[in-house]
N, C-alpha and C positions, 0 to 999 in steps of 0.2 A: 392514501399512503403509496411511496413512490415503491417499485417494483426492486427487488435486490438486482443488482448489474455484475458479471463477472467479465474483469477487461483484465486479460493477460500481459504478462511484460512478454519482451522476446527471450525467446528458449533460451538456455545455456548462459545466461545474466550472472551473474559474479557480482554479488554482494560483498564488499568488501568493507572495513572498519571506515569508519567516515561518511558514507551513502546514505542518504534519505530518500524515503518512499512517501513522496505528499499524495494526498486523496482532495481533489479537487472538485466541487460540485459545479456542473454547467446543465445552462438548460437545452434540452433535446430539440427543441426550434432553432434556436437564435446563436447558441456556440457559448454565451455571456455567462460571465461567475454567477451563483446563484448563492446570494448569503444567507444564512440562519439557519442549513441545511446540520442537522445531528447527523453522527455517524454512530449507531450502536452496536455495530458491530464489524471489523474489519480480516480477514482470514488471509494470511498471505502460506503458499505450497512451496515447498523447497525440496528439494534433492540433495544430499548428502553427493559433491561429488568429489571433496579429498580422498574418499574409498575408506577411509577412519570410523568409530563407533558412531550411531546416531547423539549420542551423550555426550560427545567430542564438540559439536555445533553450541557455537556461543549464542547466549542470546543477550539482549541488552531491553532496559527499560523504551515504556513505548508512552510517548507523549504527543498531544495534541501543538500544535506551532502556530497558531494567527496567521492568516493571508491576507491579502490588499483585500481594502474594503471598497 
């Protein structure tokens, strides 16, 4: 079983309506897509920084997207 990996985006990222965050599996040798890989679990950390309620922070449905095979 492959090890959990935490890869950060850059600090202070603005998420805005329309952005997508793809999760892309490569192999640690080679660089190359690595197919068939499951994801069970994905955790993304945010910061509230309009200064507004944390309850304020919209969320939106979270879907899987096909990439090149």
């Amino acid at each position: 079983m492959a090890q959990p990996l935490i890869a950060s985006l850059p600090r202070d990222l603005d998420l805005d309506n329309g952005y997508t965050i793809r999760i892309t599996a490569l192999s640690p040798t080679t660089g190359a897509v690595v197919s068939g890989v499951k994801i069970s679990a994905a955790v993304i950390m945010a910061g509230n920084i309009t200064g507004g309620e944390p309850t304020d922070l919209v969320t939106g449905d979270w879907v899987l997207v096909p990439g090149p095979e």
